[in-house]
C-alpha positions, 0 to 999 in steps of 0.5 A: 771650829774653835772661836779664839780667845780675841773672839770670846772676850770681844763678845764679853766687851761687847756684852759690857758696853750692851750691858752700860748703853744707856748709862752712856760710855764706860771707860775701857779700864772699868770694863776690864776690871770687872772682866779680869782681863788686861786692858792692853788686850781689850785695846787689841780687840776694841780698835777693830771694832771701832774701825767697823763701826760698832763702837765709838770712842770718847776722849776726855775726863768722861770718855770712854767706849759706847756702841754705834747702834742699839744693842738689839741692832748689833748681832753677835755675827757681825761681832765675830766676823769683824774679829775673827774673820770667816766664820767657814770652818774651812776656807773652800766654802768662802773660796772654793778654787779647788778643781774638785769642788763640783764633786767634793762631798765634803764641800757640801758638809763644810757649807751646811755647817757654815750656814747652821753657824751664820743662822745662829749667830746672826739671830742673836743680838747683843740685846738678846745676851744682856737679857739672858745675862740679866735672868741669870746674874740678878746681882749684876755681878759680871765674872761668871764666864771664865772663856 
């Protein structure tokens, strides 16, 4: 399973408005500054963020974008299914209509890996990252994932 492009830059947003949480809201247009990517495709990715309720947005000379909740109430699960939808590596395991899903080997394969997936994702909050981001970027310098 490939996470897309929209996937890995909303966890790099995400990580960003994690990262200025207590510094209050941070306007898109820093943050895609300082991402190296374009402001139009952050727009793309914050809206169905806002609309599930893990951001918020400002309007005004010091608006901006802000997490809904604390960074260690927001996993990286919950992230990624609001922009990528299922995390199933295939879509029998969230709709298993097949007529040979009783004796499908493969069924069983393509749940366990969904499960390995929904246990790892959904045990790391966006906290956990802006911790580890910290050990590994003392400087605070933010453009070392280039995905």
């Amino acid at each position: 399973m490939k996470i897309s492009t929209r996937g890995r830059y909303g966890i790099r947003l995400m990580l960003a408005l994690a990262l200025n949480y207590e510094n209050g809201t941070i306007p898109l247009k820093a943050i895609a500054k300082d991402q190296g990517i374009s402001e139009k495709y952050l727009e793309q990715i914050i809206n169905p963020l806002t609309k599930a309720g893990l951001v918020k947005s400002f309007r005004g000379a010091q608006g901006g974008y802000t997490l809904t909740n604390a960074p260690d109430q927001t996993t990286v699960g919950e992230v990624l299914r609001v922009l990528e939808g299922s995390l199933s590596p295939v879509d029998c395991v969230d709709h298993p209509n097949c007529e040979n899903s009783d004796r499908c080997v493969s069924l069983s394969i393509w749940k366990k890996m969904k499960d390995a997936l929904d246990e790892v994702v959904d045990n790391i909050t966006l906290a956990d990252m802006a911790k580890e981001f910290a050990e590994k970027n003392p400087d605070g310098n933010f453009l070392g994932c280039n995905d």
